[in-house]
C-alpha positions in Angstrom: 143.6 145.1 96.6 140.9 147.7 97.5 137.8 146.7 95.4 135.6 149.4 94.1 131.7 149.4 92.6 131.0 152.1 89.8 127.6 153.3 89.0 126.6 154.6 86.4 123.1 155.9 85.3 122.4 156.3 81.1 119.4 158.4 79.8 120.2 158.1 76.2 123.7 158.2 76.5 124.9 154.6 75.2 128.0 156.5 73.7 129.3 157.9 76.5 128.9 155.0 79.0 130.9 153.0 76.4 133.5 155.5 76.3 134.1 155.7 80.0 133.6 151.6 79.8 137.0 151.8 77.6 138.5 154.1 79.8 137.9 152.1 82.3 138.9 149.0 80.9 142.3 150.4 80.1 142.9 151.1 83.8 145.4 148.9 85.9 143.1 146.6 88.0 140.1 146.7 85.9 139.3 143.1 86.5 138.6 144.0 89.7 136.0 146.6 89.3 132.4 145.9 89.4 130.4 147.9 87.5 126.9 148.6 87.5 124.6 150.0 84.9 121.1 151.5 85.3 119.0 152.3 82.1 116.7 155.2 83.3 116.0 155.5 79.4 112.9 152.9 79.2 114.0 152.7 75.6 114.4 149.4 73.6 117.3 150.4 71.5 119.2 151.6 74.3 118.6 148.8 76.5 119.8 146.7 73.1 123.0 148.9 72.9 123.5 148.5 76.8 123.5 144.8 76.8 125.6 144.5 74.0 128.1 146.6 75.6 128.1 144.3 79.0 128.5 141.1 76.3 131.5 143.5 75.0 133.1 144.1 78.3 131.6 140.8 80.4 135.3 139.2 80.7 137.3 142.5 81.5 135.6 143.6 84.6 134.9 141.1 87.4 131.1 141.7 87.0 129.3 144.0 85.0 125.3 144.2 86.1 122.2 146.0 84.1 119.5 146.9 85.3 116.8 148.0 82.9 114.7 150.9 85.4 110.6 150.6 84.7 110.9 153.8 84.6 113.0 157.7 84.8 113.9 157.1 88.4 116.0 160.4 88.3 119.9 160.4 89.2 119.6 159.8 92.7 117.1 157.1 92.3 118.9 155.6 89.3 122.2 154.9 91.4 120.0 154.1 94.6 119.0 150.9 92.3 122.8 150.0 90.5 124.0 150.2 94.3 121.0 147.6 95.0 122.2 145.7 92.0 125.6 145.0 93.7 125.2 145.2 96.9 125.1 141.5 97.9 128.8 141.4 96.3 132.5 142.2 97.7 133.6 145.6 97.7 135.3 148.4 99.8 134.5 151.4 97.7 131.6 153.1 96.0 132.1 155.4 92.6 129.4 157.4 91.5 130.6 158.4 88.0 128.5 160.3 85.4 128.3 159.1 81.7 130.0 161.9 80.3 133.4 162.1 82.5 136.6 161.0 80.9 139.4 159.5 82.7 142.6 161.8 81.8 145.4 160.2 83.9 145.5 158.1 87.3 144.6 155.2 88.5 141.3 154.3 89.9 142.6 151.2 91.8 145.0 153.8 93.6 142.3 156.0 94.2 139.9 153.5 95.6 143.3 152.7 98.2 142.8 156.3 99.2 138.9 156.2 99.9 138.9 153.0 101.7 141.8 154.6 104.2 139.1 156.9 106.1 135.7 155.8 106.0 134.6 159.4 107.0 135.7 160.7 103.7 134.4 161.7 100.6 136.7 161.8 97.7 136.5 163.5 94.3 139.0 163.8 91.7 140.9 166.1 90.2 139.3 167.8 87.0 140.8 169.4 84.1 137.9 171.3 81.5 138.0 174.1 79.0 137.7 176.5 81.7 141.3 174.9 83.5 141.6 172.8 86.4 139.3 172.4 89.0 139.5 170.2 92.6 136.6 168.1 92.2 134.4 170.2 94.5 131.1 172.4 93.5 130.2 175.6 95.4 126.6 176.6 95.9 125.7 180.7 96.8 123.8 180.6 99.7 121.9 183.7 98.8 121.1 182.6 95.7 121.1 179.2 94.8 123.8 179.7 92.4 126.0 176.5 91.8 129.9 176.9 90.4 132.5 174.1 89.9 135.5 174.9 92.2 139.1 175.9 90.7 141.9 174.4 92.0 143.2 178.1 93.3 140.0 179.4 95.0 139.2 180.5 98.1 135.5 180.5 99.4 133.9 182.7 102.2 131.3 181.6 103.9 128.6 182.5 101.5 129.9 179.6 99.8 128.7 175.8 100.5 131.2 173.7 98.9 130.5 169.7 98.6 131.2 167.1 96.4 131.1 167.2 92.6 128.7 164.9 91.5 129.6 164.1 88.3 132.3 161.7 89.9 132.3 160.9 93.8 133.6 158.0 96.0 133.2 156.6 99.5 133.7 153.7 101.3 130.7 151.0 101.1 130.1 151.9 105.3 129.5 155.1 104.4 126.7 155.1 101.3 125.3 152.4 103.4 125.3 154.4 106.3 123.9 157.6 104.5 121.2 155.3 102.7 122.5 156.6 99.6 120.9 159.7 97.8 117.9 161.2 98.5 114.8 160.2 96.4 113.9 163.4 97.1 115.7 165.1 94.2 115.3 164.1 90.7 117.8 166.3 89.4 120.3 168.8 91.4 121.5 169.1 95.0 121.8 165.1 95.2 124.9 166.0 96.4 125.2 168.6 98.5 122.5 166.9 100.5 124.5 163.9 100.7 127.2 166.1 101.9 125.1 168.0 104.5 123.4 165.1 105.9 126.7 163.4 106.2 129.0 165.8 107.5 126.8 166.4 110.7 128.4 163.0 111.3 131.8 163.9 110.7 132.8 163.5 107.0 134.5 165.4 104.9 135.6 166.3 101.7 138.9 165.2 100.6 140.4 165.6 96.6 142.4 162.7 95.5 145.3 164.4 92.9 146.1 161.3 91.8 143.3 160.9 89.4 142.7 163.0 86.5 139.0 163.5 85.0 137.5 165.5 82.2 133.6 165.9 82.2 131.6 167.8 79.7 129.6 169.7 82.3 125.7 169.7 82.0 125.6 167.0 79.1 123.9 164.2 81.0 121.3 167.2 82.6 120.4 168.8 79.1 122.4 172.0 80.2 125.2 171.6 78.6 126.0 175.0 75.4 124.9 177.4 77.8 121.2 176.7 77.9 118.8 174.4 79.6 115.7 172.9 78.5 112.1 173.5 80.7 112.5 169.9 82.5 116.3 170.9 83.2 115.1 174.4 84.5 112.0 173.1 86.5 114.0 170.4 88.5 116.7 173.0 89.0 114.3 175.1 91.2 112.4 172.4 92.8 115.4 170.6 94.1 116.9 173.9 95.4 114.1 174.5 97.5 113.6 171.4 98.6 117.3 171.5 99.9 116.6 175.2 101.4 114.1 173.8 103.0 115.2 170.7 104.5 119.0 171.6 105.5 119.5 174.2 108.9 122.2 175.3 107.4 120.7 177.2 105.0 117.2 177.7 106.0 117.2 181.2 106.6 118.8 181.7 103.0 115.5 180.5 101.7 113.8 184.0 101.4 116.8 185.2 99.2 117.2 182.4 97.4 113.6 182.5 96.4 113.7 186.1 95.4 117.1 185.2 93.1 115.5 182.3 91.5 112.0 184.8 91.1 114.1 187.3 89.4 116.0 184.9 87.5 112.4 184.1 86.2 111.2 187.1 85.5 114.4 187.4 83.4 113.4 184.7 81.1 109.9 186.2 80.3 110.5 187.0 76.7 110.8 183.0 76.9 107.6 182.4 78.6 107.9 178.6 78.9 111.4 178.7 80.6 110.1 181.4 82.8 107.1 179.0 84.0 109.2 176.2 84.2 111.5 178.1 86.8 109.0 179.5 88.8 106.6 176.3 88.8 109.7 174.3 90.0 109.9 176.3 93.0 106.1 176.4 94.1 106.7 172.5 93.3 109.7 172.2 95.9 108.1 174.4 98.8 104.8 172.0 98.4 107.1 168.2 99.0 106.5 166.8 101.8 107.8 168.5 104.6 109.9 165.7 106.1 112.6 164.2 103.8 112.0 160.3 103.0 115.5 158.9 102.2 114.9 155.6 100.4 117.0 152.8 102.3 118.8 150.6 100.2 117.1 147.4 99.8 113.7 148.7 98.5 114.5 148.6 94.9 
């Protein structure tokens, strides 16, 4: 049997990690799953509520790990360090799965089969939401930044940059490895899509696994979710897009456009002065990083 390792990052999200922790508990060959919690939350309750939950679950997975995070290492560093957690153990398959995704119908077990049969791959699931089904994938606008989850049906030109959701993502253990994981770069947004574009200079791909079934209550774990974001959700969302303008070929020359979308979008929010600042301050933050990306390599902590 293929052996997968879930991550899973809470910020004050205890009740959603322990309904995907049932969900996943239900599934055939749960007692082979490892499962790995980090607490970016630095919160004594939650930490409580965390290890109470591993207690809870302790003899229905073959491990369950938490780590308690010093401090808000961000998504991409908070499954950078559940990875770590695991990494001396046996496994085939990595799952990145956000709190707040619900497992419709499918088998992960059969799913992690389907990863671990092309190491070059990298697999969503299929997603069904209020606004109908989608294939798993995300699609960002070139020109303007603009990020939309991909229906099932759609075609994309190539304006579009699809890559993986990354509210639910697998790939074999050679591969994260190989990629050294996310970038430490990004705090919040484009984690993803510059896992994708690093990777697929190297020959992976995206590939949708039907089989599984996930809901996911998009923006919940970013503080996005009703239609609006807060000024931390709206700063992060500009600096990590140009930070991944600025660092991928592929869409350096969109920078110029994408900043003057992202200044208008600004300018837009001006009878809301704060979000307006946040947006534009997020840029100036991303085109001031450091010019050369610093991938943290697994193994650091």
């Amino acid at each position: 049997m293929t052996t997968a390792a879930i991550l899973l990052v809470n910020f004050f999200s205890t009740d959603r990690v322990s309904a995907i922790l049932n969900d996943l508990s239900a599934q055939p060959g749960a007692s082979e799953l490892i499962i790995s919690i980090v607490d970016n939350s630095m919160d004594a309750c939650e930490g409580s509520e965390l290890s109470r939950l591993c207690s809870e679950f302790e003899r229905t997975f073959r491990r369950i790990v938490l780590t308690v995070s010093k401090e808000n290492r961000g998504y991409a560093g908070g499954n950078n360090l559940a990875f770590y957690a695991v990494s001396g153990f046996d496994f085939d398959v990595v799952m990145v799965i956000n709190p707040d995704v619900r497992i419709s119908a499918g088998s992960i077990s059969e799913m992690s089969g389907y990863v671990a049969r092309d190491e070059r791959q990298i697999v969503v699931p299929a997603v069904m939401g209020p606004g109908g089904s989608g294939d798993g994938r995300a699609a960002m606008d070139r020109w303007t930044g603009r990020s939309v989850q991909l229906s099932s049906d759609r075609r994309l030109s190539r304006r579009w940059l699809a890559y993986p959701g990354g509210h639910f993502m697998a790939m074999a253990k050679s591969l994260w490895i190989e990629s050294d994981g996310l970038s430490e770069e990004y705090f919040l947004y484009c984690e993803e899509a510059d896992l994708f574009l690093r990777m697929s200079r190297r020959g992976a791909h995206i590939a949708t696994y039907v089989g599984l079934t996930v809901g996911h209550e998009s923006g919940v774990t970013t503080g996005s979710s009703g239609g609006s974001k807060s000024r931390i959700t709206l700063f992060h969302a500009a600096r990590s897009r140009a930070i991944l303008y600025r660092r991928h070929r592929e869409l350096w020359v969109f920078l110029p456009a994408m900043l003057g979308a992202r200044l208008a979008f600004a300018l837009s929010r001006l009878p809301r002065l704060q979000e307006s600042f946040a947006t534009a301050s997020g840029l100036w933050a991303g085109l001031n990083s450091a010019r050369e990306p610093s991938y943290v390599a697994q193994g650091r902590g």
